[in-house]
VEXZA-581182 format. One record per residue (C-alpha): y, z, x; residue in one letter; residue number from 1. Coordinates in steps of 0.25 Angstrom, whole numbers, plus 5000, padded with zeros to 4 digits. Layout:
<nodes>
<node><py>Y</py><pz>Z</pz><px>X</px><r>a</r><k>NUM</k></node>
...
</nodes>
This chain:
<nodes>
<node><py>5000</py><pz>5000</pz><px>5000</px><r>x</r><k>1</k></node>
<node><py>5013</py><pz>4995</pz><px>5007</px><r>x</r><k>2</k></node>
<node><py>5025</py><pz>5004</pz><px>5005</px><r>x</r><k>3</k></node>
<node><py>5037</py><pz>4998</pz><px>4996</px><r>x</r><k>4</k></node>
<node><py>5046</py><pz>4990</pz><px>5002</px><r>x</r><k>5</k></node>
<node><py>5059</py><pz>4997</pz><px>5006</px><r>x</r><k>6</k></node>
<node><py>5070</py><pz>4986</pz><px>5002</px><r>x</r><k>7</k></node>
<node><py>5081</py><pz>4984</pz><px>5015</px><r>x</r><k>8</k></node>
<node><py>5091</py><pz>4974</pz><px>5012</px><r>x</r><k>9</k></node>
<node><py>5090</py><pz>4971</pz><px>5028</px><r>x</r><k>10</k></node>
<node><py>5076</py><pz>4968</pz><px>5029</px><r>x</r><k>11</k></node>
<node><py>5068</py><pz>4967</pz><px>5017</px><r>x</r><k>12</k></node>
<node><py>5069</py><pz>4968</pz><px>5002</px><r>x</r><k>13</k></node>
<node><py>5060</py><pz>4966</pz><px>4990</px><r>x</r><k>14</k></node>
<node><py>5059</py><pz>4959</pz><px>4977</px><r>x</r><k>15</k></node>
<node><py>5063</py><pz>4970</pz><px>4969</px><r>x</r><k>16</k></node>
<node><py>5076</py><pz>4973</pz><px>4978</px><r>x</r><k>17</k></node>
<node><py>5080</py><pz>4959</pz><px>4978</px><r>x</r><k>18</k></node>
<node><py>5076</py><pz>4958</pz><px>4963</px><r>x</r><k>19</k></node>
<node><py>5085</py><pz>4971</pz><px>4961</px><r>x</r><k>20</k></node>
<node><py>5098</py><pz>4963</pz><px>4970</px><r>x</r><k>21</k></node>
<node><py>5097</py><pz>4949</pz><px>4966</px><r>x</r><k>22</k></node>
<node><py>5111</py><pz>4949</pz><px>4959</px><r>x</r><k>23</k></node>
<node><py>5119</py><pz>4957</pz><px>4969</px><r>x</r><k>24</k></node>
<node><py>5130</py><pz>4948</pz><px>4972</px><r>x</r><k>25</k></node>
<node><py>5128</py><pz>4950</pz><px>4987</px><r>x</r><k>26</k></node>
<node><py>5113</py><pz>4946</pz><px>4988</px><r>x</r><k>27</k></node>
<node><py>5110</py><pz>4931</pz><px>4993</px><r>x</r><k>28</k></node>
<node><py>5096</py><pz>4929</pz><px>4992</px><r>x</r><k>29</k></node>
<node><py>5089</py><pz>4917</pz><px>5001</px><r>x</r><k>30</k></node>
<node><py>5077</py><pz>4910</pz><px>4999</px><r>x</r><k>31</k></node>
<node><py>5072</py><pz>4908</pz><px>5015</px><r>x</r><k>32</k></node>
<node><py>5060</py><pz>4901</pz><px>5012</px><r>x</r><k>33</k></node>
<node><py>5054</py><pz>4893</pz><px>5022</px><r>x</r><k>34</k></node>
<node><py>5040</py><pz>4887</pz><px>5026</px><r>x</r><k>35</k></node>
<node><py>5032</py><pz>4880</pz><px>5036</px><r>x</r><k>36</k></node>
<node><py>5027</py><pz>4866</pz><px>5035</px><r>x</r><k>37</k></node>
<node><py>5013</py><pz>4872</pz><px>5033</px><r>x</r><k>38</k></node>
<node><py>5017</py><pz>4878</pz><px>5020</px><r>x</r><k>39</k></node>
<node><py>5022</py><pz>4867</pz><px>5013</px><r>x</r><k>40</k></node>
<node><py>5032</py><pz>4874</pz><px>5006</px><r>x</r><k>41</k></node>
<node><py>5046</py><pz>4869</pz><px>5003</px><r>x</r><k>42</k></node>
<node><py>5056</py><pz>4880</pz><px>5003</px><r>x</r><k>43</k></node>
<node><py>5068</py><pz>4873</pz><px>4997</px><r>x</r><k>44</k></node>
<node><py>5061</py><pz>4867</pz><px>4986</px><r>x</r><k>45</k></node>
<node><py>5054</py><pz>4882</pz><px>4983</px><r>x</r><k>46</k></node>
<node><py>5069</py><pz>4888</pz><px>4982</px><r>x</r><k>47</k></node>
<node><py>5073</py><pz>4876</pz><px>4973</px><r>x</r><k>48</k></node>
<node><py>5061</py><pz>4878</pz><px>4964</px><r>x</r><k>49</k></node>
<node><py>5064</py><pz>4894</pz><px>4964</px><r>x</r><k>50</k></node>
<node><py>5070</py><pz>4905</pz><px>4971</px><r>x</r><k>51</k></node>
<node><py>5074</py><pz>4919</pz><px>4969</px><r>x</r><k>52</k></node>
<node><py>5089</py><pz>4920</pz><px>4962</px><r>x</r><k>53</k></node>
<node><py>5101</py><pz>4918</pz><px>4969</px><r>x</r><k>54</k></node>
<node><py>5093</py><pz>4915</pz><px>4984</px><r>x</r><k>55</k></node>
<node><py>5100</py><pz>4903</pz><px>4991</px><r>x</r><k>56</k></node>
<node><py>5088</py><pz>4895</pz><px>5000</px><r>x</r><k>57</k></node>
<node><py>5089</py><pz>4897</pz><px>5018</px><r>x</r><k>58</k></node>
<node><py>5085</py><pz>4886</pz><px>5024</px><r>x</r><k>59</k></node>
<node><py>5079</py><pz>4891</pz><px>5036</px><r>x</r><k>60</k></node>
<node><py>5078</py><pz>4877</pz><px>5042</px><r>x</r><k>61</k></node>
<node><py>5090</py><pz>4874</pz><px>5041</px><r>x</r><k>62</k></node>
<node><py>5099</py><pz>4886</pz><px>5044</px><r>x</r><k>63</k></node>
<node><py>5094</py><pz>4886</pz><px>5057</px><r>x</r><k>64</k></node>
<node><py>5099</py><pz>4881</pz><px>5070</px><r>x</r><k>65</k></node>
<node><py>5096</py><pz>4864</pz><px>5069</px><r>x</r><k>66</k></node>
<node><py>5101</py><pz>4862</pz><px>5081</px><r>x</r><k>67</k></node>
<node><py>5089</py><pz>4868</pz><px>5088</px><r>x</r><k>68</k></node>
<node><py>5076</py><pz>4862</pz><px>5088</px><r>x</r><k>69</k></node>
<node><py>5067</py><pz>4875</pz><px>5085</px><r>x</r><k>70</k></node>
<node><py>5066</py><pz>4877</pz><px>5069</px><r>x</r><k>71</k></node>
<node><py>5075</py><pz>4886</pz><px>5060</px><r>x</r><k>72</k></node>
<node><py>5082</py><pz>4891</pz><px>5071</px><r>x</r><k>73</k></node>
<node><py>5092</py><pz>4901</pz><px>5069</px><r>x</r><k>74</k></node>
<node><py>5106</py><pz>4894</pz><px>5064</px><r>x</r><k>75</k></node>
<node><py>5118</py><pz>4897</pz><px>5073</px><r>x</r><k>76</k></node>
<node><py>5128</py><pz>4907</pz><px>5066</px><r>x</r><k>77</k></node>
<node><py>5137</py><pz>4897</pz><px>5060</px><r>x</r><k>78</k></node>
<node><py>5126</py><pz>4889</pz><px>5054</px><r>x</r><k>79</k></node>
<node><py>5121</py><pz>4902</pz><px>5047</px><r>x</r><k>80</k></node>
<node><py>5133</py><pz>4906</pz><px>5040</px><r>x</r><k>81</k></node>
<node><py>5137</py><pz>4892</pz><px>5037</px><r>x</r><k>82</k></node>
<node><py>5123</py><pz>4892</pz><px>5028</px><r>x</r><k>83</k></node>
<node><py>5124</py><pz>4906</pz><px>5022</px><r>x</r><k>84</k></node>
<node><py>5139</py><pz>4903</pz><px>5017</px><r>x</r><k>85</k></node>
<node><py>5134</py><pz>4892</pz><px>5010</px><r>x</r><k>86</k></node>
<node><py>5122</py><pz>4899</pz><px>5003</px><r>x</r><k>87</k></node>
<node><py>5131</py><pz>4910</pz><px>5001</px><r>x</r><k>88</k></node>
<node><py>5127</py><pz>4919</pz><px>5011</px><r>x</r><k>89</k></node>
<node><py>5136</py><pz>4930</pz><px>5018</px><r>x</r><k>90</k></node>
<node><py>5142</py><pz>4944</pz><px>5023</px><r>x</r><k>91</k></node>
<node><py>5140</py><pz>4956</pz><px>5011</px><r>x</r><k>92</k></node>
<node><py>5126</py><pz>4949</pz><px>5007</px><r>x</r><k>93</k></node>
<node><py>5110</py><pz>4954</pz><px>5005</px><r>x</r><k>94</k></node>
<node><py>5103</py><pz>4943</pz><px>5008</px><r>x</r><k>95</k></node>
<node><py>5088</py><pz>4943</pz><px>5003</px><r>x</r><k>96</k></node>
<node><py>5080</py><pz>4933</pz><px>5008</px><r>x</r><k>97</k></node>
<node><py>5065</py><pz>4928</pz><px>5004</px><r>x</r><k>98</k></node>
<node><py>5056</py><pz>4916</pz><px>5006</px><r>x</r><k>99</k></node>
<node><py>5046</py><pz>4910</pz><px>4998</px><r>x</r><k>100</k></node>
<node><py>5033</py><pz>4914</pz><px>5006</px><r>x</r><k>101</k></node>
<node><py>5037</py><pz>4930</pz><px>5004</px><r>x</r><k>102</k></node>
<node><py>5039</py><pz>4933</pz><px>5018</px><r>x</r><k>103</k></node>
<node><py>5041</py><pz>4922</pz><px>5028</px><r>x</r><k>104</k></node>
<node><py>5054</py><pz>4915</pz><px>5031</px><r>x</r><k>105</k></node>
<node><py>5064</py><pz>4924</pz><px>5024</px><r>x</r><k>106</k></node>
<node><py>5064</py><pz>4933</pz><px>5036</px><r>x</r><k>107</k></node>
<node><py>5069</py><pz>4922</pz><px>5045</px><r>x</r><k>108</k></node>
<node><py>5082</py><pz>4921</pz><px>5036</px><r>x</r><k>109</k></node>
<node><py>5082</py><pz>4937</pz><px>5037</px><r>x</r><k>110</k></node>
<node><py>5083</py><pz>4938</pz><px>5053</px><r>x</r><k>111</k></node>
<node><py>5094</py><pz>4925</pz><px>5054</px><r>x</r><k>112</k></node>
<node><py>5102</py><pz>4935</pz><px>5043</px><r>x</r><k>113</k></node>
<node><py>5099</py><pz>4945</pz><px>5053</px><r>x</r><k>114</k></node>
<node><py>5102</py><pz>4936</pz><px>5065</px><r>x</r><k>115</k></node>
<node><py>5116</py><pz>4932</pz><px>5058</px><r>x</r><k>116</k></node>
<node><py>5120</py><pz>4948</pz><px>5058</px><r>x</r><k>117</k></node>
<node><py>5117</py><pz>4948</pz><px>5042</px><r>x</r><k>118</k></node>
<node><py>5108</py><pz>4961</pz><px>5040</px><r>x</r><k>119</k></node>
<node><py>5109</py><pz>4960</pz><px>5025</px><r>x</r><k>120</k></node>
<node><py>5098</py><pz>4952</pz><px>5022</px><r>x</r><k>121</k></node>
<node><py>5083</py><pz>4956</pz><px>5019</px><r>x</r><k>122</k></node>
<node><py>5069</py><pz>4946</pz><px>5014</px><r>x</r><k>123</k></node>
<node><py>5064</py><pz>4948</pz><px>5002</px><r>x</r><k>124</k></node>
<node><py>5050</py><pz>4954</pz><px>5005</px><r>x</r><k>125</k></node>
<node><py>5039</py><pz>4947</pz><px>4998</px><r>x</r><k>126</k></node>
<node><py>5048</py><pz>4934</pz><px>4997</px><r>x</r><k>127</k></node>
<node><py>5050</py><pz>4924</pz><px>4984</px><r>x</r><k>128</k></node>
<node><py>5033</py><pz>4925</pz><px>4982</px><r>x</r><k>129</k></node>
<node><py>5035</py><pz>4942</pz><px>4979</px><r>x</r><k>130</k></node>
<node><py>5046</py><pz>4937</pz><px>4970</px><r>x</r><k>131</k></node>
<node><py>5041</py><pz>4927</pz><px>4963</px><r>x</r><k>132</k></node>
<node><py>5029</py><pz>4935</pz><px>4963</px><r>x</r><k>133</k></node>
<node><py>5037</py><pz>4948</pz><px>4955</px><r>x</r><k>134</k></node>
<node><py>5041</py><pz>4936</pz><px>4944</px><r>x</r><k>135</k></node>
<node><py>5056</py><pz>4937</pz><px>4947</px><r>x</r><k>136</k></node>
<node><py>5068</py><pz>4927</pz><px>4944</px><r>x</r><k>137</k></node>
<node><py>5068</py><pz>4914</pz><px>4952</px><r>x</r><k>138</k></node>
<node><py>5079</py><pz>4903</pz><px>4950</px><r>x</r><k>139</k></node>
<node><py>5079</py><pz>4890</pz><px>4955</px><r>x</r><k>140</k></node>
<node><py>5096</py><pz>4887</pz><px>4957</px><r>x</r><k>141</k></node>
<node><py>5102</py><pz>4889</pz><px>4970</px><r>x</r><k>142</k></node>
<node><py>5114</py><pz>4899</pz><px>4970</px><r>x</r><k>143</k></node>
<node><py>5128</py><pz>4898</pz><px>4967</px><r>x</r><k>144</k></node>
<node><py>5132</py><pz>4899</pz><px>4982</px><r>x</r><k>145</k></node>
<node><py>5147</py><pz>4906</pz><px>4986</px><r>x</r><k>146</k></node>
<node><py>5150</py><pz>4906</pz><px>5001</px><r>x</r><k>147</k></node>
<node><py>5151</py><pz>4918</pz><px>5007</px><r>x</r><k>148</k></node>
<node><py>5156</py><pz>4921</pz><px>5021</px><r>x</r><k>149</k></node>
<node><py>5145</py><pz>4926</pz><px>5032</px><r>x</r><k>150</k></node>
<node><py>5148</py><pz>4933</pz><px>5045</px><r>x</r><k>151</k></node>
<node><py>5138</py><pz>4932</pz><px>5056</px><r>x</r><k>152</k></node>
<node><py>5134</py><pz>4939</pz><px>5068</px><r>x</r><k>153</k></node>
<node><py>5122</py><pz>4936</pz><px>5075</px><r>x</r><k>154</k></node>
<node><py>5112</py><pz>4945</pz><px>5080</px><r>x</r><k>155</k></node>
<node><py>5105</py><pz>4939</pz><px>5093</px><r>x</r><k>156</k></node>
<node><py>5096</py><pz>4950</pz><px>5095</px><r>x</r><k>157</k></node>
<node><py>5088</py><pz>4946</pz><px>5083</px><r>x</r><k>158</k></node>
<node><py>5084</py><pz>4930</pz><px>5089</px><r>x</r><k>159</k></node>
<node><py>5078</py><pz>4928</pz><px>5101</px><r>x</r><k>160</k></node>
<node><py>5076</py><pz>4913</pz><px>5110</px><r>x</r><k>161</k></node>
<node><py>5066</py><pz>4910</pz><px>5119</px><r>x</r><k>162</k></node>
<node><py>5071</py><pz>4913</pz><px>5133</px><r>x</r><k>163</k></node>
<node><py>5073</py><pz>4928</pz><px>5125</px><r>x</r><k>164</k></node>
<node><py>5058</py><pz>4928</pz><px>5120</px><r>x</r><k>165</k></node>
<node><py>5052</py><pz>4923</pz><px>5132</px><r>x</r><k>166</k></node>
<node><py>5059</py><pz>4934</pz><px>5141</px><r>x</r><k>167</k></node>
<node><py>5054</py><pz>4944</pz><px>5129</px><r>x</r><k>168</k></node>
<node><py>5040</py><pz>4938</pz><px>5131</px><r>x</r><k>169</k></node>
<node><py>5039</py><pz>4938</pz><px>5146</px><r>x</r><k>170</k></node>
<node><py>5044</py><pz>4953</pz><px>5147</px><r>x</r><k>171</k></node>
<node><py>5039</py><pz>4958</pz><px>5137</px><r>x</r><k>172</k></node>
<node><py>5053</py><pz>4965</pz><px>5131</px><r>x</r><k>173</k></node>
<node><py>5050</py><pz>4963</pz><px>5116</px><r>x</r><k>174</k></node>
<node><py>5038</py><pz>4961</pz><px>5107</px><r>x</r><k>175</k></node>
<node><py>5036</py><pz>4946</pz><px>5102</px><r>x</r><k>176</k></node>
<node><py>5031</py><pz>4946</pz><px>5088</px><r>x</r><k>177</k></node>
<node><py>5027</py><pz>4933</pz><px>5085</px><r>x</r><k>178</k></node>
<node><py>5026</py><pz>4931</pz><px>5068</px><r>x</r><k>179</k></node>
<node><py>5016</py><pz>4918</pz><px>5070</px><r>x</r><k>180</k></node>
<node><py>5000</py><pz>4920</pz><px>5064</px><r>x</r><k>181</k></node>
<node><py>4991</py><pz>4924</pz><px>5074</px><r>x</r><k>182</k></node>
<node><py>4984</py><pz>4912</pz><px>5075</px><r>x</r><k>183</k></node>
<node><py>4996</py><pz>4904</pz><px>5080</px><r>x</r><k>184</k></node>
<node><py>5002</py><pz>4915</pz><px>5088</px><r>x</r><k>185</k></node>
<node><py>4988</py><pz>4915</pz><px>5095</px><r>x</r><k>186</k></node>
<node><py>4991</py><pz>4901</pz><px>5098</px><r>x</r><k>187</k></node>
<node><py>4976</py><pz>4897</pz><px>5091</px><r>x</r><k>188</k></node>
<node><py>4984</py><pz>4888</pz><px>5080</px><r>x</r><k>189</k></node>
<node><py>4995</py><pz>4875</pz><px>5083</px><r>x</r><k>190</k></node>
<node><py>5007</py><pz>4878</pz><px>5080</px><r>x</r><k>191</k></node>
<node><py>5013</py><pz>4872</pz><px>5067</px><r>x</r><k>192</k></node>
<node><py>5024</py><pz>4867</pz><px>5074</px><r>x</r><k>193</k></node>
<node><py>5020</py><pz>4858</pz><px>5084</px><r>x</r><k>194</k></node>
<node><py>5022</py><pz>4857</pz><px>5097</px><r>x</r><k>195</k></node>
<node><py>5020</py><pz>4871</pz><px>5098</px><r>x</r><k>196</k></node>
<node><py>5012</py><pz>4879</pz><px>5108</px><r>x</r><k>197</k></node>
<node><py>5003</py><pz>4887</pz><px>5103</px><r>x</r><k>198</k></node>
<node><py>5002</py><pz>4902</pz><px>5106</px><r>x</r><k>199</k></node>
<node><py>5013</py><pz>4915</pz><px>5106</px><r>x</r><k>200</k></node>
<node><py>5023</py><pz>4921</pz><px>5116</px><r>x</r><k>201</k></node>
<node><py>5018</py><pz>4929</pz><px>5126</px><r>x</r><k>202</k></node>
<node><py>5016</py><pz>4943</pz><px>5123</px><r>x</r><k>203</k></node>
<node><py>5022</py><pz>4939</pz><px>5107</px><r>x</r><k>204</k></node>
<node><py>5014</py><pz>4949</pz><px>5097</px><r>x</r><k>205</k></node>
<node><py>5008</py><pz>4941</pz><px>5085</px><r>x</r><k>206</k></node>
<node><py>5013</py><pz>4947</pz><px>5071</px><r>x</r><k>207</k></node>
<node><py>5009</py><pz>4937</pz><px>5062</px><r>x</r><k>208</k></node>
<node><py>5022</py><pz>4937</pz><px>5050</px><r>x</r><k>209</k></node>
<node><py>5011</py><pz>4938</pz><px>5039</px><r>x</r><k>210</k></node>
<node><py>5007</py><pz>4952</pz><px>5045</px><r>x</r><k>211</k></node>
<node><py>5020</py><pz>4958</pz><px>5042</px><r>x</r><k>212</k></node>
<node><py>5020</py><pz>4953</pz><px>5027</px><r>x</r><k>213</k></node>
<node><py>5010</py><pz>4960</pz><px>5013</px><r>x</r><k>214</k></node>
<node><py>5002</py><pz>4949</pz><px>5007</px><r>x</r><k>215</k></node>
<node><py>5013</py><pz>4947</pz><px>4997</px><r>x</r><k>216</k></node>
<node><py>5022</py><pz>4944</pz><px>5008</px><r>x</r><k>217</k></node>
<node><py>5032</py><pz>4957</pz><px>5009</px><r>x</r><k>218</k></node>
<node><py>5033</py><pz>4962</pz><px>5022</px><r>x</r><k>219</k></node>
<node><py>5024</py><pz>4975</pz><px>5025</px><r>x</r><k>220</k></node>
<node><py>5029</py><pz>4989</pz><px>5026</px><r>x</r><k>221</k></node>
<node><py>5035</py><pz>4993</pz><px>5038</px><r>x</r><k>222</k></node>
<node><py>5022</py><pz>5002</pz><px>5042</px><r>x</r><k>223</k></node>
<node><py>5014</py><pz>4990</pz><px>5040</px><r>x</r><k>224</k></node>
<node><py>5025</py><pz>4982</pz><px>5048</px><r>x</r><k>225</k></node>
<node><py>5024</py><pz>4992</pz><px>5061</px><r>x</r><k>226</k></node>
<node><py>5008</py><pz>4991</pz><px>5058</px><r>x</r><k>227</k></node>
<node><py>5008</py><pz>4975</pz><px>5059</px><r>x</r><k>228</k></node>
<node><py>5018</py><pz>4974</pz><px>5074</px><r>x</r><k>229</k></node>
<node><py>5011</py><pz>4985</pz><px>5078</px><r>x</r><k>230</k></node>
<node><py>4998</py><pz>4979</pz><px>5077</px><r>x</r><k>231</k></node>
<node><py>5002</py><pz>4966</pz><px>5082</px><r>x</r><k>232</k></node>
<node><py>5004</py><pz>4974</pz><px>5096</px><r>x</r><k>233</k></node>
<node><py>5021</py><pz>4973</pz><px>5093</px><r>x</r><k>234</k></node>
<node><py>5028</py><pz>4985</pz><px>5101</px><r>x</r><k>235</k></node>
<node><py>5038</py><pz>4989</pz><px>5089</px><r>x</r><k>236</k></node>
<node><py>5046</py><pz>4996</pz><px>5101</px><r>x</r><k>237</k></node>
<node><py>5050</py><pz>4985</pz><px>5109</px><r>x</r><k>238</k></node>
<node><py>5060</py><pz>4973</pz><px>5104</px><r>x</r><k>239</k></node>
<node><py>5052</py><pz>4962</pz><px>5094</px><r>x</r><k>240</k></node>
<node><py>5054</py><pz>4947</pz><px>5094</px><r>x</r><k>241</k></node>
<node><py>5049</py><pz>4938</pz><px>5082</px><r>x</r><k>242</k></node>
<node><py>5043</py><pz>4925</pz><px>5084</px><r>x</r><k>243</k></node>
<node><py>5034</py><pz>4916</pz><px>5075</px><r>x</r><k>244</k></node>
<node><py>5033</py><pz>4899</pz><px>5074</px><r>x</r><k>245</k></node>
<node><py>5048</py><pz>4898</pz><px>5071</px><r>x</r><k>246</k></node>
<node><py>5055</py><pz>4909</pz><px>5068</px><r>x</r><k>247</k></node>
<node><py>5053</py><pz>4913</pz><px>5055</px><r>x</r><k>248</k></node>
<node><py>5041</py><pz>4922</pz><px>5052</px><r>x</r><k>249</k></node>
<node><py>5046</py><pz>4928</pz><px>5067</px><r>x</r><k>250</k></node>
<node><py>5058</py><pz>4933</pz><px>5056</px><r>x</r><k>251</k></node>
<node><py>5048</py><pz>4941</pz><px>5047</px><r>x</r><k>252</k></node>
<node><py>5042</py><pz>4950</pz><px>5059</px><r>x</r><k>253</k></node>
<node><py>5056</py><pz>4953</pz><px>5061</px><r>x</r><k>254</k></node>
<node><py>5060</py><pz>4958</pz><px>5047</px><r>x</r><k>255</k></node>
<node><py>5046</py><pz>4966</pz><px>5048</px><r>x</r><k>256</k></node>
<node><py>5051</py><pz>4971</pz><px>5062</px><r>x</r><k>257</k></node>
<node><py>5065</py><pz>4974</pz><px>5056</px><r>x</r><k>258</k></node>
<node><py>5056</py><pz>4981</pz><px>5044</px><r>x</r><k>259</k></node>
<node><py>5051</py><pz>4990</pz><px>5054</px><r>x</r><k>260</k></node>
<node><py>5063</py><pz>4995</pz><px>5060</px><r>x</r><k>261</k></node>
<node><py>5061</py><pz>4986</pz><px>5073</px><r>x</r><k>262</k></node>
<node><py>5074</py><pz>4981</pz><px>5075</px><r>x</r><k>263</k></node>
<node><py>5074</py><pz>4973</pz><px>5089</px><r>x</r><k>264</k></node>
<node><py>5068</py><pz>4961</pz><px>5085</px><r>x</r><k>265</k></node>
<node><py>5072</py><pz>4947</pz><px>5087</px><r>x</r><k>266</k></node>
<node><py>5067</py><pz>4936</pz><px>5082</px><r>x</r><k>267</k></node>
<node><py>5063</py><pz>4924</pz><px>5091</px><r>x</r><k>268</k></node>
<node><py>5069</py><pz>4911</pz><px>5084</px><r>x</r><k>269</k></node>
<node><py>5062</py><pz>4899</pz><px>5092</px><r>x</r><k>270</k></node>
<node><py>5049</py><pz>4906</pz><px>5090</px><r>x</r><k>271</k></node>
<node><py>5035</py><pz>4898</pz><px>5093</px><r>x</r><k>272</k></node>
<node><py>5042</py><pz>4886</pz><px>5091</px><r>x</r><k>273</k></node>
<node><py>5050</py><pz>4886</pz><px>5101</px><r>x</r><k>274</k></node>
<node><py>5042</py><pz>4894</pz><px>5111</px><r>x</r><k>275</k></node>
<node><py>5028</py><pz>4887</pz><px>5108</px><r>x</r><k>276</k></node>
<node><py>5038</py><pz>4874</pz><px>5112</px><r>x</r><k>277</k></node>
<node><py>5041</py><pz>4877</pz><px>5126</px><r>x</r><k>278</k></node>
<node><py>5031</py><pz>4876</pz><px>5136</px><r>x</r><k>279</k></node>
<node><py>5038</py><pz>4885</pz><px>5146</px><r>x</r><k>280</k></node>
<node><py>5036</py><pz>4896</pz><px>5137</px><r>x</r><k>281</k></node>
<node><py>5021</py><pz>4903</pz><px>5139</px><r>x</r><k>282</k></node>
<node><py>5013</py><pz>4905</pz><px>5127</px><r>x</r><k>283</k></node>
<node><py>5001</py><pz>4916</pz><px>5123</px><r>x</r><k>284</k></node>
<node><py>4989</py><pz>4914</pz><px>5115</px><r>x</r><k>285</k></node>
<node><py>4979</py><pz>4922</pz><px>5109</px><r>x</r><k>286</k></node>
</nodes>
């Protein structure tokens, strides 16, 4: 029996928290659905045919850096603000922000918040299936949209490159907590992108992003959380680095991190797909 969730506007709400603030005139909701090829999902198309009240759709693809040949990216500052004044996006909001898988993409529009300065925003645990699931209200209009100013200030701590994560992996000065399943961060699979080495960083623990998550897809309690890193070999004492196939599912061990009260994480953007590209870069297996 899990414990309830405790609702923190920062990290993580549930259905019934959002349910009970959904007129506030302050909350913008976002619908960050995104999917891999494999999953044959279209995401726009989804939020078109249905999505919760009021949310506005994030294009994670888009609102990235296109300029750098590494997917979604994070978008430089000006970039950022550009796209949330124009969804309507800014200083004195909550932001809530959900996918339609339950627990997947949403938390990589919840570290960029976090990566812009913005700490009010939290996912929505469980995602669109847990609300869909509770029989609550779906609509399929977008939002009357008002511009609202944003103010930004970037937090470099909380993004890593590759010359950063190398020097972390070669010395040993923070735990790499790759979020890929096993059987790719063992290098025994292709990668789905291709051109990719198979295999891990050296010394990276594997923390598969499903392990973190109940079978409905909510996020487990925090003594489950401690229970999974701890098993996976992570040190919840040193400094943590996130990584997975491209950045995204690398941002749930971070909220699960955050969940915990591990707060000197950061999360490493380029991921596999930029360090199963280079050569120079060693890679483990098994």
């Amino acid at each position: 029996m899990t414990s309830p969730l405790k609702d923190d506007p920062k990290t993580l709400v549930s259905t019934d928290w959002l349910a009970a603030h959904l007129r506030d005139p302050d909350l913008r909701v976002l619908d960050a659905s995104w999917y891999l090829p494999a999953m044959n999902r279209d995401a726009k198309a989804e939020y078109a045919a249905g999505h919760i009240p009021g949310a506005r759709f994030f294009d994670i693809d888009e609102i990235s850096d296109l300029r750098s040949d590494l997917p979604h990216m994070a978008p430089p500052v000006e970039k950022f603000i550009a796209r949330m004044r124009a969804m309507g996006v800014g200083d004195g909001h909550q932001v809530v922000v959900y996918d339609g898988q339950g627990l997947f993409s949403a938390a990589r529009v919840w570290w960029l918040f976090r990566l812009m300065g913005k700490t009010d925003i939290a996912v929505l645990d469980g995602g669109l299936p847990k609300w869909k699931a509770e029989g609550r209200d779906l609509e399929d209009m977008p939002p009357i949209v008002r511009d609202r100013h944003m103010t930004v200030s970037r937090q470099a701590g909380l993004v890593k490159d590759v010359t950063q994560v190398a020097h972390a992996s070669k010395l040993g000065l923070a735990e790499i907590i790759d979020a890929r399943p096993a059987p790719r961060f063992r290098g025994e699979v292709d990668e789905p992108r291709p051109g990719l080495r198979a295999g891990h960083i050296p010394g990276a623990r594997n923390v598969p992003f499903a392990e973190v998550l109940n079978p409905d897809g909510t996020l487990k309690d925090v003594a489950a959380l401690r229970a999974v890193f701890e098993g996976a070999g992570v040190d919840l004492a040193k400094p943590a680095i996130t990584t997975c196939g491209s950045g995204v599912t690398a941002a749930v061990l971070a909220l699960a991190l955050e969940r915990l009260g591990h707060r000197n994480w950061a999360l490493y953007d380029g991921s596999w797909a930029e360090w199963g590209m280079y050569e120079d870069l060693k890679v483990a297996k098994g």
